[in-house]
C-alpha positions as MATLAB code, in Angstrom:
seq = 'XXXXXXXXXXXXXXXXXXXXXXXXXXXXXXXXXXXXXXXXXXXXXXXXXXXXXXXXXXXXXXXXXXXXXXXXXXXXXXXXXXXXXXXXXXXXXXXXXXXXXXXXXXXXXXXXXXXXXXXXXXXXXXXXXXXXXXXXXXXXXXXXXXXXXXXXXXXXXXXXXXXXXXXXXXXXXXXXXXXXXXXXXXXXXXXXXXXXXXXXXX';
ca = [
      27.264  -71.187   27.935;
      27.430  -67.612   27.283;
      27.044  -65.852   24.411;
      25.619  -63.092   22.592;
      21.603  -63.094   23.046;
      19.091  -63.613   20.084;
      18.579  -60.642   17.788;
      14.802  -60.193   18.558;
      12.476  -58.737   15.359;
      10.920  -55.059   16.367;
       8.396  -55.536   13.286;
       5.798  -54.152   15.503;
       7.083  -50.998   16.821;
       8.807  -49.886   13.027;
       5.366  -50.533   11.754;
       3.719  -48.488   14.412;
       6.028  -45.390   13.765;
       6.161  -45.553    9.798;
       2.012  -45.255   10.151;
       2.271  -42.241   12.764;
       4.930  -40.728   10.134;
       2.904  -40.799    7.007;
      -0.172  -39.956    9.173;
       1.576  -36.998   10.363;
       2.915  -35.848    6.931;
      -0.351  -36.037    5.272;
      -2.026  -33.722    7.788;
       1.242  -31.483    7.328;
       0.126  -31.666    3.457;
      -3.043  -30.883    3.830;
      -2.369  -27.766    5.970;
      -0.072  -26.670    3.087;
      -2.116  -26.947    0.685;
      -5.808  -25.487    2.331;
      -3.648  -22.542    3.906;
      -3.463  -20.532    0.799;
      -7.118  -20.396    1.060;
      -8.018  -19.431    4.466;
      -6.388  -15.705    3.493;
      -6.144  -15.103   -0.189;
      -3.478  -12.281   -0.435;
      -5.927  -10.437   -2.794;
      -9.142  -10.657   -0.852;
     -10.675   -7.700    1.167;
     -12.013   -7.658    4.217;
     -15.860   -6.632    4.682;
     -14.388   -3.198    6.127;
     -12.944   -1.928    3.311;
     -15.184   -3.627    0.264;
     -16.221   -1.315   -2.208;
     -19.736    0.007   -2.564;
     -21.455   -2.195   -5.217;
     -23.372   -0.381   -8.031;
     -22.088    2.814  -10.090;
     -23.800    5.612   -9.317;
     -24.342    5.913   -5.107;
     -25.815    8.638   -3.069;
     -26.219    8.323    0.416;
     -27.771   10.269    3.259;
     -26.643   10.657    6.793;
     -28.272   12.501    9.599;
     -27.879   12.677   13.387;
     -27.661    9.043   15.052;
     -29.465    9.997   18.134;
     -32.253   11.422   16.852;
     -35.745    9.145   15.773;
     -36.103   10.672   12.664;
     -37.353    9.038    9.585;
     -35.907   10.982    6.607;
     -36.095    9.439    2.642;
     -33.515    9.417    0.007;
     -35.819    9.900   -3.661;
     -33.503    9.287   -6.887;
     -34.461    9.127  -10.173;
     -32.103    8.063  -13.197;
     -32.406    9.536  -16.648;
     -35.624    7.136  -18.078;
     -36.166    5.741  -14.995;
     -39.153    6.190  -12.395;
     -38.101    7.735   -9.445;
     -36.961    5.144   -6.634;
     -37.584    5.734   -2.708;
     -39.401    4.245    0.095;
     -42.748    3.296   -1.568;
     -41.405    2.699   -4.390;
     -37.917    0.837   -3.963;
     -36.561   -0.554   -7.149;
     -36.546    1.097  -10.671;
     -34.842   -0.408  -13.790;
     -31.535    1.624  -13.167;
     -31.930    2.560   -9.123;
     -32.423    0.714   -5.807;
     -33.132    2.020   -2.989;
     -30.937   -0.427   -0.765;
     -31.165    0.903    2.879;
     -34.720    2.543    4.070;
     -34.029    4.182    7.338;
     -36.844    4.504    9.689;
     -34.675    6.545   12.486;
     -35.341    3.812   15.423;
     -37.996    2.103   14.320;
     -36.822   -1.946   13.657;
     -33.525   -0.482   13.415;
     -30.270   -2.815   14.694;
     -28.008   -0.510   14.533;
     -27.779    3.028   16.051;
     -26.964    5.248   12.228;
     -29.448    7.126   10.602;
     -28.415    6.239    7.143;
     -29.706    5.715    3.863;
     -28.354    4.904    0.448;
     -29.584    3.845   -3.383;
     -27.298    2.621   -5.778;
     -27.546    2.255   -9.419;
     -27.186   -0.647  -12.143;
     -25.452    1.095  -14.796;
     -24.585    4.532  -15.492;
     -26.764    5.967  -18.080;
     -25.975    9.175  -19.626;
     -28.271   12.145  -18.900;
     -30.268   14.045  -16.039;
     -29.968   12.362  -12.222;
     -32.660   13.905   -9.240;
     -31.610   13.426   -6.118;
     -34.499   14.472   -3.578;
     -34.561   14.509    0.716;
     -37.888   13.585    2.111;
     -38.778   13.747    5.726;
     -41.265   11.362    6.502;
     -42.079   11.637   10.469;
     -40.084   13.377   13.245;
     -41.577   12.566   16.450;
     -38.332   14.085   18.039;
     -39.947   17.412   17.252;
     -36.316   18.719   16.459;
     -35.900   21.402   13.869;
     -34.330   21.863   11.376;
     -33.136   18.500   10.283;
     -29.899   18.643    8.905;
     -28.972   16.254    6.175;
     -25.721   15.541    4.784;
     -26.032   13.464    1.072;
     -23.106   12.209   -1.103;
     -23.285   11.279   -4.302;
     -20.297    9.023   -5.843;
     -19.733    7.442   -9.312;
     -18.256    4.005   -9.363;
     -17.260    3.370  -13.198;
     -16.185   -0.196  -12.993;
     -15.803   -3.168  -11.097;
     -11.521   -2.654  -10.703;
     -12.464    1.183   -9.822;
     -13.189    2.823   -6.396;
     -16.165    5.100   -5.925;
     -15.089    8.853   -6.277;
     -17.512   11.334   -4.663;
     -18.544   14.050   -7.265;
     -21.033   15.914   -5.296;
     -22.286   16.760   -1.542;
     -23.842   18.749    0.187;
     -25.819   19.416    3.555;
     -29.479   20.540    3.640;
     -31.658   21.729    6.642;
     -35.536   19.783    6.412;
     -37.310   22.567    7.983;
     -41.042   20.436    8.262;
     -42.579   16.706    8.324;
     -43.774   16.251    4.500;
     -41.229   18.369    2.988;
     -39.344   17.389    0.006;
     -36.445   19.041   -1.161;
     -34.281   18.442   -4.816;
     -30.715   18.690   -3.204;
     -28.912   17.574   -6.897;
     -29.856   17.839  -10.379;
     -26.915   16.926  -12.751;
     -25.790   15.468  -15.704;
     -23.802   12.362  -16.437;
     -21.694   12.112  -19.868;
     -21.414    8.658  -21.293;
     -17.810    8.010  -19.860;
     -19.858    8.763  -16.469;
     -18.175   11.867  -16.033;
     -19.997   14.889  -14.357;
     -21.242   17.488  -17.437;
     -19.709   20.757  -16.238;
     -22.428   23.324  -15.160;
     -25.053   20.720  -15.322;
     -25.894   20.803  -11.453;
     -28.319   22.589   -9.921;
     -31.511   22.217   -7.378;
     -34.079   23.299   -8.946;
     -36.957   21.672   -7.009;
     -38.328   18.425   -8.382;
     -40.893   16.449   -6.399;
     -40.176   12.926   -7.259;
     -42.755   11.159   -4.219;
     -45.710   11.560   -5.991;
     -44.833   10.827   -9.368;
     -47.131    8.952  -10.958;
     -47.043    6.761  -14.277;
     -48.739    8.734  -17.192;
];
């Protein structure tokens, strides 16, 4: 006799796509939620990170050439800070170029940076330490940049460019003053020479 057939229960297949369905709505969750984090909107990239410390002076001279040259600073009450001597209780002497010698990278580049800026005298001294390249004179370019807080960007207040005419020589490139604010005194820089390698504790 004919007839309508037997409603037949699909209890299997409902159950198998209401577990794919939550499955896939929880992974759609998660990716909601963790996406935020894989690019904060306020993060910066490595490129463009500012320098840490507060007071910075760097040193750049020609990439090609195998020259060993040495930043020397000294902070007001501090001992002076270069390559034998590479930490003071203000300064740090964070990069110690050794033109291609163990170097990764191909820039001749040095740079200190300081905890702090006290108020007072800064030295700022060029030392070159071996030139096997036999080129001369060396030129060397220095910055130096003040960095008053963490929310602030480093704002050069000084540069200049100086010629290192012999291995051994040292030359004072900056003496200047700092205020408390960590302003530059007016008419407090000058070069008169300095030697800061062979200081020694009195």
């Amino acid at each position: 006799m004919g007839g309508l057939e037997p409603f037949e229960d699909d209890e299997t297949g409902t159950v198998f796509r209401d577990v794919i369905l939550l499955a896939l709505a929880g992974f759609v969750a998660i990716v909601v939620m963790i996406l935020p984090h894989l690019n904060p909107p306020n993060a910066k990239s490595a490129d463009v990170m500012d320098p840490p410390g507060n007071v910075i002076v760097e040193a750049r001279w020609a990439d090609a050439w195998d020259t060993d040259v040495d930043v020397w600073v000294q902070a007001p009450g501090d001992v002076p800070v270069g390559y034998s001597n590479k930490g003071g209780a203000i300064f740090n002497l964070l990069r110690d170029d050794l033109g291609r010698r163990g170097d990764a990278t191909e820039m001749n580049y040095e740079v200190s940076y300081s905890r702090g800026i006290p108020p007072g005298e800064y030295t700022v001294n060029m030392h070159l330490y071996r030139n096997p390249e036999r080129k001369l004179p060396v030129p060397v370019t220095v910055v130096v940049s003040v960095k008053k807080t963490a929310q602030e960007s480093a704002k050069q207040i000084l540069a200049s460019k100086v010629q290192l005419s012999r291995e051994g020589q040292e030359v004072t490139v900056f003496r200047f003053k700092l205020d408390e604010a960590g302003d530059l005194v007016p008419g407090s820089v000058h070069n008169l020479q300095r030697p800061l390698r062979k200081w020694k504790a009195s």
